[in-house]
C-alpha positions as CSV (number, residue, x, y, z in Angstrom):
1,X,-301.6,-7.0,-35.9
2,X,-301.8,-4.3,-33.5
3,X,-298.9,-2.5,-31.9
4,X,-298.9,-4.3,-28.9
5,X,-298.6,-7.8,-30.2
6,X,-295.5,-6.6,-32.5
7,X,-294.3,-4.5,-29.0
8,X,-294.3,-8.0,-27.4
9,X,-292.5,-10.3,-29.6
10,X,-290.1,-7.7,-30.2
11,X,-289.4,-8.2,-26.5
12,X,-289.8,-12.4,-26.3
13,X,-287.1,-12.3,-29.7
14,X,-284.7,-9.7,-27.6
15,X,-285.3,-11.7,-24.6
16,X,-284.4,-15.3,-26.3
17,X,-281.9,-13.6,-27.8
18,X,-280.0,-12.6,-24.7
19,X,-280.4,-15.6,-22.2
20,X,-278.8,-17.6,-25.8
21,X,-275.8,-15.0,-25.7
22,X,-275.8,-15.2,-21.7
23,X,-275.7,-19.3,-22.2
24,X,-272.8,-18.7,-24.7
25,X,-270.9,-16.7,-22.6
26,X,-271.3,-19.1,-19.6
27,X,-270.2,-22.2,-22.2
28,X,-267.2,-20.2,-22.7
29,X,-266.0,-19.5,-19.1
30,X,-267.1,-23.0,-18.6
31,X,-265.0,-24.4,-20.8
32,X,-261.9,-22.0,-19.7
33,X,-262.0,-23.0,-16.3
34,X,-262.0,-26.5,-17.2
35,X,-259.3,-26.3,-19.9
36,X,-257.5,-23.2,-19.2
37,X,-255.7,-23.7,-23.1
38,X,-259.0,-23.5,-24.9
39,X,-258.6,-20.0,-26.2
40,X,-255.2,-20.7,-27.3
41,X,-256.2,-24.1,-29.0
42,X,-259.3,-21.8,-30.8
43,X,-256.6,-19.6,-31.9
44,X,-254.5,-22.5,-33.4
45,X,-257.9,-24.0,-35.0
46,X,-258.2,-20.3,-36.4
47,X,-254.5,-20.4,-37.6
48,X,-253.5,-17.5,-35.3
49,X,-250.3,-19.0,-34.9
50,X,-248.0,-15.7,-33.1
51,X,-251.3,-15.0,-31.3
52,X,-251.6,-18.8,-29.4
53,X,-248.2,-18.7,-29.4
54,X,-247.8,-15.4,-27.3
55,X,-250.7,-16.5,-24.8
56,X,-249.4,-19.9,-24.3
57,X,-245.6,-18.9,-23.9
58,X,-247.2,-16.2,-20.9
59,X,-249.0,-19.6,-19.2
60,X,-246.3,-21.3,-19.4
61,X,-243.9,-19.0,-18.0
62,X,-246.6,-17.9,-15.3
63,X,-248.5,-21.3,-14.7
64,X,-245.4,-23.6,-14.0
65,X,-247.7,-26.1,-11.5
66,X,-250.6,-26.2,-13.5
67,X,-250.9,-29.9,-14.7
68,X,-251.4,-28.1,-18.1
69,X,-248.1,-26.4,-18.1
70,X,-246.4,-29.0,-20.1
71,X,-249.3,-29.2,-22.7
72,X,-248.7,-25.6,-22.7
73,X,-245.1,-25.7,-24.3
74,X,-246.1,-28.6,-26.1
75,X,-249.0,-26.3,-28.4
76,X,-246.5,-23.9,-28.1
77,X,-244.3,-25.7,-30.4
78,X,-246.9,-27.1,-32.2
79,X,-247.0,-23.0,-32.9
80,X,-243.5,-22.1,-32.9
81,X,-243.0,-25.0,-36.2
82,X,-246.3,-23.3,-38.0
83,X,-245.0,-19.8,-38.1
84,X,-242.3,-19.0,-40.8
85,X,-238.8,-19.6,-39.9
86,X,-239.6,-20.9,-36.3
87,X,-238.9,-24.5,-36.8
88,X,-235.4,-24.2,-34.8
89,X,-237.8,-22.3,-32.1
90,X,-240.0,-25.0,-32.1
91,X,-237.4,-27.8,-31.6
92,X,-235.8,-25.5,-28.4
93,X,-239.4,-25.4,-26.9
94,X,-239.6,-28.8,-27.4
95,X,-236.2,-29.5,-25.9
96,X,-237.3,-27.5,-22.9
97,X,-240.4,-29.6,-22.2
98,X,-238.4,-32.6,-22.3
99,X,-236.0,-31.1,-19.8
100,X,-238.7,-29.4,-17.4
101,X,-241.4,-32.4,-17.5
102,X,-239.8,-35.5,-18.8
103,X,-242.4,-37.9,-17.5
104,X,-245.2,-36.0,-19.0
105,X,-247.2,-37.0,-21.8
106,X,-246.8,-33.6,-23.7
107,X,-243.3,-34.9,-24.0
108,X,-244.3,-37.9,-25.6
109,X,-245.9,-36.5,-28.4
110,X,-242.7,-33.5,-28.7
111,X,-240.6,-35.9,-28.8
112,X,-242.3,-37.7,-31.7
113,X,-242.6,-34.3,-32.9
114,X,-238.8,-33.7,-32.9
115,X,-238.0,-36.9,-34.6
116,X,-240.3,-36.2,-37.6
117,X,-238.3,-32.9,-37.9
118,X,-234.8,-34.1,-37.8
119,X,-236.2,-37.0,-40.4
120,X,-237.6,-34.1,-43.0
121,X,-234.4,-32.8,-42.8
122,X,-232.7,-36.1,-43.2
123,X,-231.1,-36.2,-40.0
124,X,-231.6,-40.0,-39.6
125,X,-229.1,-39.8,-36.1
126,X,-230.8,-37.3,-34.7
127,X,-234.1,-38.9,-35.0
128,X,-232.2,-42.1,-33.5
129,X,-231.8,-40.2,-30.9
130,X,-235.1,-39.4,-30.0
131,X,-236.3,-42.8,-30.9
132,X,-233.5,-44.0,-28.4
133,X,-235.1,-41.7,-25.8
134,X,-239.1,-42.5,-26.1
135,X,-237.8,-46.1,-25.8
136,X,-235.5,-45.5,-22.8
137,X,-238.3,-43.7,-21.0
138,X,-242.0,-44.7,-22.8
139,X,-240.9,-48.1,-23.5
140,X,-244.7,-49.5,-23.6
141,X,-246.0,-46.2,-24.2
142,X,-248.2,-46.0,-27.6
143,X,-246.3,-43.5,-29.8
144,X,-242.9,-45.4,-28.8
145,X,-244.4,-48.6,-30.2
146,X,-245.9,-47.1,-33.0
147,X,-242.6,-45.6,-34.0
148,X,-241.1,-48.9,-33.9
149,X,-243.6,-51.0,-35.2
150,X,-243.8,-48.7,-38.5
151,X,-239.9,-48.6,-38.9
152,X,-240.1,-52.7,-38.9
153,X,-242.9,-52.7,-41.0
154,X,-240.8,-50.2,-43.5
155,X,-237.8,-52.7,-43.3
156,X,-239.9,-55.8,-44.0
157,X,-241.1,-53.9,-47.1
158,X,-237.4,-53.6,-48.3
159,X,-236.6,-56.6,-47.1
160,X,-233.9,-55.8,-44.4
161,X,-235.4,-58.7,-42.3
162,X,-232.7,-58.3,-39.7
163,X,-233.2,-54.5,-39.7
164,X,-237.0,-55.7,-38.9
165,X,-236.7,-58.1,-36.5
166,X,-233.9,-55.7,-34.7
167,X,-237.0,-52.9,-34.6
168,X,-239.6,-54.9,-33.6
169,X,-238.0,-57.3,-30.9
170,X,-237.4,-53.4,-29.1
171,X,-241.3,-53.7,-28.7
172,X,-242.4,-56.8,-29.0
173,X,-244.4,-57.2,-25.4
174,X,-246.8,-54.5,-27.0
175,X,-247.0,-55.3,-30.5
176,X,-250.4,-55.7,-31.8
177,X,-251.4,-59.5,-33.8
178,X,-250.0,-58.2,-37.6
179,X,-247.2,-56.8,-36.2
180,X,-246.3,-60.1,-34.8
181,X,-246.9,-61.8,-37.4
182,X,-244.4,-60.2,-39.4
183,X,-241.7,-60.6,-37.1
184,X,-242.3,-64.7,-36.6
185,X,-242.0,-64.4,-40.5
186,X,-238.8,-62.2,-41.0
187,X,-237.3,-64.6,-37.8
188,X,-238.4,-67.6,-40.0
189,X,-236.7,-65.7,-43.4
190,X,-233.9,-64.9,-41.6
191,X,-232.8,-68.5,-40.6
192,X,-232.7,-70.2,-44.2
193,X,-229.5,-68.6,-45.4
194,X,-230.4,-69.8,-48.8
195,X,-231.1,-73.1,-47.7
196,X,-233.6,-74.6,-50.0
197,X,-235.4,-76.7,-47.8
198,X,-235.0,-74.5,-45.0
199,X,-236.8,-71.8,-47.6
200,X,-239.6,-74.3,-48.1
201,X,-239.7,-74.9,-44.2
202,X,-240.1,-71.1,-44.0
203,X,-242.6,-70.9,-46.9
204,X,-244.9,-73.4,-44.9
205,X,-244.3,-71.4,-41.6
206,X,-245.8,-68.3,-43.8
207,X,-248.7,-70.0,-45.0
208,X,-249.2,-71.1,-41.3
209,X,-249.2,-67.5,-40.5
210,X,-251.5,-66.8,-43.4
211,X,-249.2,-64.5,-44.8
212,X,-249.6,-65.4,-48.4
213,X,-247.8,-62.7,-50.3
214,X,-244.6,-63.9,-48.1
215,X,-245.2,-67.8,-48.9
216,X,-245.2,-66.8,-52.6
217,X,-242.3,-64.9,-52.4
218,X,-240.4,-68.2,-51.4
């Protein structure tokens, strides 16, 4: 192969090889002005916790407008909790979304955030609180009736069918089919008081509902 030839494809390789690194580079800006968090969130994907931390505090703080400020302090958080001895950071930050953009949707999910915190550390009031809170201002939202849903679900389980019904009548416009199932069961369990044929009334209303492992419980 004569020097030429080898001259040329040296060039087509170097060539290819710079419009892909000028099409990378153009991704990357592109995807920065779209999402102004994407370096941060590459950070956090990374683990470079105090890093995304750092440049998400400085949007946040500078970038107060933005309809990603909120998201901001909520990845901030997300942070703050992943760094060692930060968790009480974390719940502040946290605090502060709710306080600075309590409609948001950040808030939402630092709220939820909060509560699984204060329940780790077996804070059950707390977490009340918050639960309290996402109801009061997300009552339809998804996480709110997840939350509730689960914590009937968990009280069915134990059989504190009052406790169950209590949590699930909060959300009951938005709970999905299984979920209501339960509830016209633990309604229907509640309402024997021992009765014997009320229990075989009940039992029937379970097999109705096709809720077998109830029926045979009776």
């Amino acid at each position: 192969m004569s020097a030429v030839v080898i001259d040329g494809t040296v060039k087509t390789i170097l060539l290819f090889l710079g419009l892909v690194m000028m099409t990378m580079s153009s991704a990357k800006v592109f995807a920065q002005e779209t999402d102004p968090l994407a370096g941060a969130r590459q950070m956090m994907a990374e683990g470079k916790w105090a890093a995304a931390c750092r440049e998400l505090g400085q949007f946040a703080a500078g970038q107060k407008q933005s309809p990603q400020a909120s998201e901001a302090l909520y990845l901030k958080g997300e942070c703050e909790f992943h760094l060692p001895g930060k968790q009480e950071d974390a719940v502040r930050t946290w605090e502060s979304l709710a306080a600075v953009y309590p409609e948001s949707e950040a808030n939402v999910k630092g709220q939820e955030k909060m509560m699984n915190v204060w329940l780790a550390r077996k804070n059950p009031a707390k977490a009340e609180q918050v639960r309290e809170f996402l109801l009061r201002k997300f009552p339809a939202h998804e996480v709110t009736v997840r939350i509730y849903a689960q914590m009937g679900q968990a009280q069915f389980q134990q059989k504190k069918f009052k406790e169950a019904v209590a949590s699930w009548e909060k959300v009951e416009a938005n709970l999905d089919g299984a979920s209501l199932k339960q509830l016209a069961t633990a309604r229907a369990v509640i309402v024997t008081e021992g009765d014997p044929s009320k229990l075989i009334e009940a039992a029937h209303e379970a097999l109705m509902l096709e809720n077998y492992a109830l029926a045979e419980e009776f």
